[in-house]
GUROMAR-71335 format. One record per residue (C-alpha): residue number from 1; residue in one letter; x, y, z. Coordinates in steps of 0.2 Angstrom, whole numbers. Example, Ala and Ser with C-alpha at 12.3 -4.5 7.8 and 13.67 -1.06 7.14 Angstrom:
<sites>
   num   residu    east   north      up
     1        A      62     -22      39
     2        S      68      -5      36
</sites>
This chain:
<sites>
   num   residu    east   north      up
     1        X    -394       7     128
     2        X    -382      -6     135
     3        X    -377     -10     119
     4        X    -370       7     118
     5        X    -362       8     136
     6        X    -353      -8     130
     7        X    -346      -2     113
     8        X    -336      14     124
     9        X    -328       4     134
    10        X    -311       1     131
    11        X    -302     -17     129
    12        X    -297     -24     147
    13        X    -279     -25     141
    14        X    -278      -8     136
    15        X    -282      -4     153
    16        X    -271     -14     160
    17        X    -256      -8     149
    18        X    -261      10     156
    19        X    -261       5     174
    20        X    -244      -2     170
    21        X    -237      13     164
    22        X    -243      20     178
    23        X    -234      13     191
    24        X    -218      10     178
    25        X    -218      30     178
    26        X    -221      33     198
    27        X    -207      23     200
    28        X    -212      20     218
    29        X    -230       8     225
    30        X    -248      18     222
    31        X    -260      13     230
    32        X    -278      11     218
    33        X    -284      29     223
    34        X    -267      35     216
    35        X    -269      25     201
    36        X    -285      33     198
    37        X    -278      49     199
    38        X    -268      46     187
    39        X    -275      39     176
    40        X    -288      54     172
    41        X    -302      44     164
    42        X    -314      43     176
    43        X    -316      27     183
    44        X    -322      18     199
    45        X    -309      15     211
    46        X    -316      -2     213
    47        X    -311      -5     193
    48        X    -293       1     196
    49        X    -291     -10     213
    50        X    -298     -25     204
    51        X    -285     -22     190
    52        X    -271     -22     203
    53        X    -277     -36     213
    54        X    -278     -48     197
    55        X    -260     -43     192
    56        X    -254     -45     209
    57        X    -261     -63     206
    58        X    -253     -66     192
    59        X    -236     -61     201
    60        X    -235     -45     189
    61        X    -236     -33     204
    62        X    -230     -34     221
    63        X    -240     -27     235
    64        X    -239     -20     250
    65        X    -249     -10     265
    66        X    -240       4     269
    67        X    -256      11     279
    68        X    -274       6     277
    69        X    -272       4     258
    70        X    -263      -9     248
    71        X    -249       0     237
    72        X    -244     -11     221
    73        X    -227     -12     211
    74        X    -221     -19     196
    75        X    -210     -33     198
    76        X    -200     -29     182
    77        X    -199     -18     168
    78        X    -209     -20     151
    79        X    -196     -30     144
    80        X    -193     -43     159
    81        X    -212     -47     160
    82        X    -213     -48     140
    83        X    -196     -62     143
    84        X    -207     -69     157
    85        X    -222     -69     147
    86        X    -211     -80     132
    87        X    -202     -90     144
    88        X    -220     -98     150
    89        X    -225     -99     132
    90        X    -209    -110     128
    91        X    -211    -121     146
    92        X    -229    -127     138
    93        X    -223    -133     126
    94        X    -217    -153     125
    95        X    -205    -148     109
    96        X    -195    -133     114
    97        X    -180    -136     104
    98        X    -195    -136      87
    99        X    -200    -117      95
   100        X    -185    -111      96
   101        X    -180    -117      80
   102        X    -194    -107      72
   103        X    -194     -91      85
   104        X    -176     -91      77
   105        X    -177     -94      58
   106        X    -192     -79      60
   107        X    -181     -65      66
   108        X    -176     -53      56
   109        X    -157     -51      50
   110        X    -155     -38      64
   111        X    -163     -47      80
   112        X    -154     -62      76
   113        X    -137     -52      75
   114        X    -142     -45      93
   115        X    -146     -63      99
   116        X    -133     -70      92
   117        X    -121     -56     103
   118        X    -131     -57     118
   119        X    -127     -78     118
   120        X    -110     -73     117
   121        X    -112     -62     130
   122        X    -121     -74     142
   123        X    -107     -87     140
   124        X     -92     -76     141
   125        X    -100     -70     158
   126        X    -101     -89     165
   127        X     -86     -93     159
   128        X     -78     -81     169
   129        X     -70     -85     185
   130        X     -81     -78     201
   131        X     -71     -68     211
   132        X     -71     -74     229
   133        X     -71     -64     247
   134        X     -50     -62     251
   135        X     -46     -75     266
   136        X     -48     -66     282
   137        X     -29     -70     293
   138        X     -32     -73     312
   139        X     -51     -79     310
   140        X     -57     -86     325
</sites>
């Protein structure tokens, strides 16, 4: 019988990928009871809060305590924690030069086109000159 009860449940990252959406789609902190609502699929408060609480360790969400409940955030969208989550990748490894060398040669035509354009993009902007505050006559 607990074989069975196992086999329904779904994968803990698909749950998490649901609570993410979420909180990507309120657009403002939920608290776990919130989530819960949400999320429709009849789970125990205690699950939801436990999922928020680990991905508030991991530095995914931010929390706060608005009243007697914590209410969690995402720190960045989908695509800033999937850079986050390859930027940690790459800073494990002694011979990061070797994994970006193959991340590179395995994009497709197209991504490397986009990469190529957002390098530009990213040295054209620190090579411009940053605008500094006016001087300020008569200052004290």
């Amino acid at each position: 019988m607990a074989r069975d009860h196992q086999e329904a449940r779904r994968p803990h990252g698909e749950l998490v990928a649901d609570v993410m959406a979420v909180l990507w789609a309120a657009g403002e902190p939920m608290t776990a009871q919130q989530v819960k609502g949400a999320l429709s699929q009849g789970l125990a408060r205690t699950t939801v809060a436990t999922i928020l609480t680990r991905l508030h360790e991991k530095g995914t969400l931010e929390r706060t305590r608005p009243g007697r409940s914590f209410a969690y955030a995402p720190v960045s969208d989908a695509a800033g924690l999937a850079a986050g989550r390859m930027r940690r990748e790459l800073e494990r490894e002694p011979q990061r030069d070797l994994v970006l060398k193959r991340f590179v040669t395995s994009l497709s035509a197209d991504d490397g086109d986009v990469l190529r354009r957002l390098l530009a993009e990213v040295e054209a902007d620190a090579a411009a000159p940053v605008e500094s505050e006016p001087a300020v006559e008569g200052g004290t």
